[in-house]
C-alpha positions as CSV (number, residue, x, y, z in Angstrom):
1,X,82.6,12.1,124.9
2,X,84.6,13.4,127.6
3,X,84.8,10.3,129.7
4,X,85.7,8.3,126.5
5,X,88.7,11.2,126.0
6,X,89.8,10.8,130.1
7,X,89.5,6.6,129.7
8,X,92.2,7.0,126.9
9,X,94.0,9.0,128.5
10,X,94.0,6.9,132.1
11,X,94.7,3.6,130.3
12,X,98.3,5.1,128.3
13,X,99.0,6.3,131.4
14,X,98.6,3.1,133.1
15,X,100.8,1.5,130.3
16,X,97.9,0.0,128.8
17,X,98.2,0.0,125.0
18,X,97.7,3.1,123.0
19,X,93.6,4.2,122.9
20,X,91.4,3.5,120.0
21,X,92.0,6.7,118.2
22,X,88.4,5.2,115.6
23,X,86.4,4.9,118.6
24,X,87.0,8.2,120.0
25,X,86.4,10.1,117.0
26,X,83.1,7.5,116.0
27,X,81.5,9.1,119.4
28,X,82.8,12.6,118.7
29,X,81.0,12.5,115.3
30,X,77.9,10.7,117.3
31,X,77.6,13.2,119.6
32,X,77.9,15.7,117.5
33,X,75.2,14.7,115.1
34,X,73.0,14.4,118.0
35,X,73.5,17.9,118.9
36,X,73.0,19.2,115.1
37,X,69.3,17.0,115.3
38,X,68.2,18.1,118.1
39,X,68.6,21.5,117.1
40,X,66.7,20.8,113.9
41,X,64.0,19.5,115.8
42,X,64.1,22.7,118.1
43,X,63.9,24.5,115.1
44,X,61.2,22.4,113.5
45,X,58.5,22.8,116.5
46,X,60.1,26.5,117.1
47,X,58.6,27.4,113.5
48,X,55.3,25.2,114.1
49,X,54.3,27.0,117.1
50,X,55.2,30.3,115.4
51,X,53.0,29.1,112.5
52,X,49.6,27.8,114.7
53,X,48.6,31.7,114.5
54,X,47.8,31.9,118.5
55,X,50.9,34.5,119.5
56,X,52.4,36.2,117.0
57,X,55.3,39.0,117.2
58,X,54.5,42.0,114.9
59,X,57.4,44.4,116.1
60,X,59.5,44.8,119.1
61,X,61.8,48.0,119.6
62,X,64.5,47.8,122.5
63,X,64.5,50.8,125.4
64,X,67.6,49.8,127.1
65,X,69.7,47.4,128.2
66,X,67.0,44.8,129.2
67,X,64.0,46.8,128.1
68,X,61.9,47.2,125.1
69,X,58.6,47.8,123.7
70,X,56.9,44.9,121.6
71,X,53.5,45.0,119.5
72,X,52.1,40.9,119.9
73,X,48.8,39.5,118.2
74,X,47.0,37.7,119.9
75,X,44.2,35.9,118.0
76,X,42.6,39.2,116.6
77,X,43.9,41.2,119.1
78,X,47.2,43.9,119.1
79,X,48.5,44.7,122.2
80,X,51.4,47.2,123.0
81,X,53.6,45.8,125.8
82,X,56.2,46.9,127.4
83,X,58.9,44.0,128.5
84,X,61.2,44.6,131.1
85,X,64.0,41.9,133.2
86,X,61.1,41.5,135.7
87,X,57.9,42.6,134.1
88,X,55.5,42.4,131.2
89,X,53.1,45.1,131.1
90,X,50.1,46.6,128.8
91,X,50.3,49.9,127.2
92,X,48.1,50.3,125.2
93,X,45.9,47.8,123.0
94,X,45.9,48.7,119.5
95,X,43.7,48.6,116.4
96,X,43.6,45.3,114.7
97,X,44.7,45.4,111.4
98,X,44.5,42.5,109.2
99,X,47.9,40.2,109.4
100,X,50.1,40.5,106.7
101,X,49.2,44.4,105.7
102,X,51.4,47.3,106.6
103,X,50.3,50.4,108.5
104,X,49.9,53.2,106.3
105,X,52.7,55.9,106.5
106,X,49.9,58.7,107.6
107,X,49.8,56.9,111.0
108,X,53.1,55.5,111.6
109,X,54.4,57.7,114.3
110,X,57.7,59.5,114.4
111,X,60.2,60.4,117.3
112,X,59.6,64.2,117.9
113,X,63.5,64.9,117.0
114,X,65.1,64.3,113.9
115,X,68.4,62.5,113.9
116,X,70.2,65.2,113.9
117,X,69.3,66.5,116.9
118,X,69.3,63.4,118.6
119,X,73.3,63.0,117.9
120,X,74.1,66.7,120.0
């Protein structure tokens, strides 16, 4: 696209006659529409790979700037890891629970400060 853009331009400059203002904008639109499909094929196999049930992300929480803490299924297993900019590493591997059912609120664990006291 941008070599059809800096063509045009070279051959007015050169005196040649004025660029082919449909062609330009036919491979702006061609380009473009190759960028939206690819992206709808990224998103296609994005969700497909999500959906094969092999890795699955059941929470994540960030720390930091480039840290958090993320809960991942894998197969029948939960495992607590904690993801940093150069390292994965296990916490702690959890009950399984089956997929789909929320963890009742009698062993959800809360921060030992309220938000109140977190704010002074």
């Amino acid at each position: 696209m941008l070599l059809v853009l800096v063509t045009a331009v070279a051959d007015s400059a050169a005196g040649n006659p004025a660029p082919d203002w449909g062609r330009i904008v036919l491979s702006m639109v061609a380009v473009l529409g190759l960028i939206g499909g690819l992206a709808l094929l990224l998103k296609q196999m994005r969700q497909r790979i999500a959906s094969s049930g092999g890795l699955m992300l059941e929470a994540s929480l960030p720390l930091g700037r480039q840290e958090r803490v993320v809960v991942v299924r894998v197969g029948n297993s939960r495992l607590l890891l904690g993801v940093t900019a150069h390292q994965v590493a296990t916490l702690a591997k959890l009950p399984d629970a089956p997929l789909g059912t929320p963890q009742p609120q009698s062993q959800v664990r809360r921060w030992p400060w309220s938000a109140q006291e977190r704010r002074s």
